[in-house]
N, C-alpha and C positions, 0 to 999 in steps of 0.2 A: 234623712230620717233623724230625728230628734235622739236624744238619749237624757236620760234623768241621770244624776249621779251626786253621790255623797263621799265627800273628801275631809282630810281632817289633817292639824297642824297642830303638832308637839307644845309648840311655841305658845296659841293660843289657850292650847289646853294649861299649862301651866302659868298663863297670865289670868287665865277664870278662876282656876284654882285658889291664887295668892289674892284675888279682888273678892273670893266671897261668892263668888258666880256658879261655877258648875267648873272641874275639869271633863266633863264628857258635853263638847262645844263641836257640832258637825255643821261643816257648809252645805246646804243642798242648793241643788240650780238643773237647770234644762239647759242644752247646747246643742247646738245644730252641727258641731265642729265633732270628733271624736274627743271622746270625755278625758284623755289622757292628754290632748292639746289644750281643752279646758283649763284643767289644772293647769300644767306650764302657762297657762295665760293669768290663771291667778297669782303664780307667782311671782311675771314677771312684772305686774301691777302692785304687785306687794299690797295684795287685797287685804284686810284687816293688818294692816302692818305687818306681816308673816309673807316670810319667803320660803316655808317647807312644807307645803300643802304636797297632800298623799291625795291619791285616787283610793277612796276604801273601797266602792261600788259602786258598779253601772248596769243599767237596764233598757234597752230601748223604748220608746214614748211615743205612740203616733197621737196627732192631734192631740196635744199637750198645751198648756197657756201656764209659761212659769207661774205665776201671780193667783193662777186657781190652783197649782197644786200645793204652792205656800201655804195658801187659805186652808186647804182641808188638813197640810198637816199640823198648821196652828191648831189646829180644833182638836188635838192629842199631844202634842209638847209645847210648850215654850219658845217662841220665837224672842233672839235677845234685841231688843231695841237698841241699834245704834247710836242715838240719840243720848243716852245717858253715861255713854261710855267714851270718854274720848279719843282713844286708840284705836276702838274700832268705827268711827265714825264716816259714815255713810254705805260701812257694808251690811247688804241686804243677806238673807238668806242661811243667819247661821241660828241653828237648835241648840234649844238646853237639853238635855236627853236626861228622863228619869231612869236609871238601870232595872226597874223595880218593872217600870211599863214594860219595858224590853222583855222581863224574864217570862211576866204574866202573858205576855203576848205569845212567845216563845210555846210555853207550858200548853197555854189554849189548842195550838195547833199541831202540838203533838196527839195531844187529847184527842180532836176533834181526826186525828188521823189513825187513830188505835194504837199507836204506841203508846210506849211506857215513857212519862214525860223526867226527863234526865238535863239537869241542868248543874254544868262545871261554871266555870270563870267565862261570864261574856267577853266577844273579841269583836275589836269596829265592825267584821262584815256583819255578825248579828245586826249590830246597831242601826249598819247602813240598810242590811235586807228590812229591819222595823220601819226604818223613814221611808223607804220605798213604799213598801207596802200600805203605808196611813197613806199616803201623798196620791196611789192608784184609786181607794178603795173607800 
């Protein structure tokens, strides 16, 4: 079975940072493998130049097509084009993350759940539950 998962690396966070980009940079991808071998497989490729990619979150995916769930979640963040960036050149799959969407997203579904919507300091699994979520839905 498939798993979707959103991982993220110190390292790139503070190279978007210092370039003007975003420090809130998450990889999303689909894997046939467990999402935790994933990762270690990003690092040992030293995918985006970065060798300390984390597993923030995973969810199982049946009948999933990476490339359509990219698509739907470009259609709510920032996909960073490789292309312009030479460090990170030819990796697929990493978001600019707005914290703003996250929170509103957040807020909506507390709302829409009858609580009282309460929002502290966002932490990656928010971010990665938000990427999941656009990427199913």
């Amino acid at each position: 079975m498939s798993s979707i998962y959103v991982a993220q690396s110190k390292a790139l966070n503070e190279w978007g940072s210092d370039v003007g980009l975003s420090k809130n940079l998450f990889k999303f991808g689909l894997t046939d493998q467990p999402p935790k071998e994933a990762v270690a497989a990003l690092n040992a490729e030293k995918f985006a130049g970065q060798t300390d990619w984390t597993l923030v979150k995973a969810e199982p995916a049946e009948n999933a097509d990476e490339a359509t769930l990219i698509e739907h979640l470009s259609q709510k963040e920032k996909i960073v084009d490789p292309k312009y960036y030479p460090r990170i050149r030819g990796a697929t799959g990493i978001f600019k993350v707005k914290l703003e969407n996250v929170e509103n997203h957040i807020i909506i579904k507390m709302s829409l759940a009858g609580e009282e919507p309460k929002l502290g300091k966002l932490k990656p699994a928010d971010i990665a539950g938000y990427l999941i979520h656009n990427a199913l839905n």
